[in-house]
N, C-alpha and C positions, 0 to 999 in steps of 0.2 A: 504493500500500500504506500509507504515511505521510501524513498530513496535508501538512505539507512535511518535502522532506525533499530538502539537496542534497547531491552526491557530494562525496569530497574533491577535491582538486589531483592531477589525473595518475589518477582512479580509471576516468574513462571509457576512458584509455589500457590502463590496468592487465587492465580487462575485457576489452578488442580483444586482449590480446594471447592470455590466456588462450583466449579464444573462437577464435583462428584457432590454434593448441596442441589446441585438440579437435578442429576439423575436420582438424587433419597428422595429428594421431593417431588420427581417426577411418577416415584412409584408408588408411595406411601397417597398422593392424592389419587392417581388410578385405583388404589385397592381400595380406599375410602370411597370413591363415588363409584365401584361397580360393586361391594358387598355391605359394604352402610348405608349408603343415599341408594342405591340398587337404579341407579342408571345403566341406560342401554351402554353396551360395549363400546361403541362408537361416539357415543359422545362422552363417554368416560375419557378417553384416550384423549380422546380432541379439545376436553379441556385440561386433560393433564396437563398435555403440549404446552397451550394455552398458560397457566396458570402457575407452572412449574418447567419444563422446557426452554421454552422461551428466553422466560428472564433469567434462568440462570445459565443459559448461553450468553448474554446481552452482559452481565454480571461477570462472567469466567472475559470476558474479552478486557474488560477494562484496565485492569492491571497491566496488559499486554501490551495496549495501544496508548495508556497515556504518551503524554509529550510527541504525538505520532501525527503527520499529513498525510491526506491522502490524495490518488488518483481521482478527483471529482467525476468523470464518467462511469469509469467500472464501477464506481460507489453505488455511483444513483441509481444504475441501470442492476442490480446485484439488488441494491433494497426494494425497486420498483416490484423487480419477479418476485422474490420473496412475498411482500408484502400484500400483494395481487392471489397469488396460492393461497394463502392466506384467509383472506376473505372470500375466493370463490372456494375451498375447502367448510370455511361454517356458511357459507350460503347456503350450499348444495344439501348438507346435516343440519342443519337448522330449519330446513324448507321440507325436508323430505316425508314431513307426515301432514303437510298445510301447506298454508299458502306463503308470498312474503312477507306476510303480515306478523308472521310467527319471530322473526328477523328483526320485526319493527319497520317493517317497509311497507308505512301507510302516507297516503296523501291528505295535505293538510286543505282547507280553503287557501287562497291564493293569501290573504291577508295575515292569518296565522302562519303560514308559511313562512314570509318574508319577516315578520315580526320576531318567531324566535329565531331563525337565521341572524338576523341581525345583533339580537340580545346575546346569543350567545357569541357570537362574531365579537360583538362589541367589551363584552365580557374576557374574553382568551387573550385578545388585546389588552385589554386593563392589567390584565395578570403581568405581562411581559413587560409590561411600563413601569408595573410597579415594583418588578424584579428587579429591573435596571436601575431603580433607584435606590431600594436596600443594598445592592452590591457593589454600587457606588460609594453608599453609604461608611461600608467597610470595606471596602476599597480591595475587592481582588478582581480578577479578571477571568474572562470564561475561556473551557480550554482550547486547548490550540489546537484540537480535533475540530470540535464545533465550528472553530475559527474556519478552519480550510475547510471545511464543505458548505459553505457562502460560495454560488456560482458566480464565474466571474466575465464569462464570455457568452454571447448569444445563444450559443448552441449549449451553454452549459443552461443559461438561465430557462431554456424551450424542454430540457430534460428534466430539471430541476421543477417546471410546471406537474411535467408527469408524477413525478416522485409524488408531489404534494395531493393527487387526485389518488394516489396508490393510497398514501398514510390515511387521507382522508375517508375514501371507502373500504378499504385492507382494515385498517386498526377500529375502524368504528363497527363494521360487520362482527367483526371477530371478539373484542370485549363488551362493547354495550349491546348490537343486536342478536349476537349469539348468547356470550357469556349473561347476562345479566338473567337473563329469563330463563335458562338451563338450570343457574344456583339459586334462584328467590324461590324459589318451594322446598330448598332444602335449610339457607343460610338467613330468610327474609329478604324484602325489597333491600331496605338498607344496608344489611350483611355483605348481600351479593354486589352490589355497587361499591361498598368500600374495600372489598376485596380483589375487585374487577379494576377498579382506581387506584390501587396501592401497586396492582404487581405492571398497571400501564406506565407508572413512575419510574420503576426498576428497570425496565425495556429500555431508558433513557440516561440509562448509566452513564454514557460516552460525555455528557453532558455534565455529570460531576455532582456536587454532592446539592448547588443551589439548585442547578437541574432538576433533577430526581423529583425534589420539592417543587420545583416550578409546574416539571410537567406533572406529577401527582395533581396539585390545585386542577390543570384543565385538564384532566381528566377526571376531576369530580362535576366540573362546571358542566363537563360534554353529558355528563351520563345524567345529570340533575335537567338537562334539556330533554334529552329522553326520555322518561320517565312521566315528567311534568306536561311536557307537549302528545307524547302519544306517539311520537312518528320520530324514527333514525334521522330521514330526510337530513331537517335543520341541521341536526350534530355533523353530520357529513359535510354538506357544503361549508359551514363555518369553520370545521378544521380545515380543510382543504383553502378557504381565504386567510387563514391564520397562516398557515405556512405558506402562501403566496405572499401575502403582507410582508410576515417576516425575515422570509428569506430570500426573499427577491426585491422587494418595494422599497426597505427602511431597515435591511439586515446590516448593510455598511454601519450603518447611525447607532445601530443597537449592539453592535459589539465593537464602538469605539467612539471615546482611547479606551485600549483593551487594558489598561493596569487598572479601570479605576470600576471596573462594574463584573460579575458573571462571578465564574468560579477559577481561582489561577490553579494554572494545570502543574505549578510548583508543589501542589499541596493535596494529601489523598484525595481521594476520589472513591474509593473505597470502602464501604462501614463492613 
């Protein structure tokens, strides 16, 4: 990914450890919701993935990659697949005994529509602004991962579009329209959203430790839009203009000068 680029002291350990922490918890939640919660096999699995997989893949990486740049194409183009399987995997199991609706894939009136789009839109924003200014506050900087994956040329910022439509319907299919409604009969509404919202935090390791928190908050704000509105819809497009906003519109502005706001990639990242 990096030109060179070496780990710290103890990072390859730090990785092993996480990485064998996902696969306990990849199986300890599999045997949990096919012989306690007595879900179907397939979506036992699929939220194991889901809920334990995932982030401790996303979690074993970080050690690895701090202080690390990367190739912004194969980046984008590696997260987009990913991301995309992803959500056509819980579409396809989440749909398979109904309809979309089952996903959360309902249509609003045009006016509700646009309204919680907006709020939440307006919302995920507020997060980011206000992040920038506690980490200002105390003054570190966000890491130098995060940094280099800001596109920076045409054809990066046109891919960098896709990316954001990927996170936007990938990440919102798979924790709020899939996962949320799978776990609220066994964890409750609330249970299942704040456990659906903690482990979409952790996915966002790369990002660092104000990260984690940042992205934890909009993914409670996306899934409280869900929930509260009735329909995916909203959450989707709004994440999707959030990461367009961010990362293409006003990303320069918002991670700089890079000493004085984010998380500095001097300092773990790690818990």
């Amino acid at each position: 990914m990096s030109e060179s680029h070496t780990p710290a002291p103890g990072a390859k350990r730090l990785a092993r450890a996480y990485a064998a922490g996902g696969v306990l918890a990849f199986w300890a939640v599999l045997l949990w919701l096919s012989f306690v919660a007595d879900l179907a096999v397939l979506d036992a699995v699929l939220l194991a993935v889901l809920l334990a997989a995932v982030p401790g893949l996303s979690m074993a990486q970080v050690p690895l990659i701090k202080g690390m740049t990367v190739d912004r194409l194969p980046a984008y183009w590696s997260s987009i697949i990913t991301l995309w399987l992803l959500g056509t995997g819980c579409w396809l199991v989440g749909t398979r005994g109904g309809d979309v609706s089952a996903i959360g894939i309902v249509l609003l009136p045009l006016g509700a529509m646009v309204g919680w789009t907006a709020t939440l839109t307006a919302a995920g924003m507020g997060i980011i602004l206000i992040f920038r200014w506690i980490a200002g506050r105390v003054g570190v900087a966000e890491t130098l991962l995060l940094r280099s994956l800001l596109p920076r040329t045409g054809e990066e910022r046109r891919v960098f579009g896709l990316l954001s439509v990927a996170a936007g319907t990938g990440e919102e299919l798979a924790y709020r329209g899939y996962a949320i409604p799978m776990l609220a009969p066994i964890l409750g509404v609330t249970g299942a959203a704040t456990l659906t919202t903690v482990v979409f935090g952790l996915m966002h390791g790369y990002q660092g430790r104000l990260g984690i928190l940042r992205t934890t908050l909009m993914g409670a704000v996306l899934a409280w839009g869900f929930l509260a509105s009735g329909s995916l819809i909203p959450a989707m497009i709004a994440h999707t203009l959030i990461d367009l906003i961010a990362g293409i519109a006003i990303g320069d502005w918002l991670l700089s000068p890079e000493p004085d706001f984010g998380v500095d990639p001097s300092e773990p990242t790690a818990t």
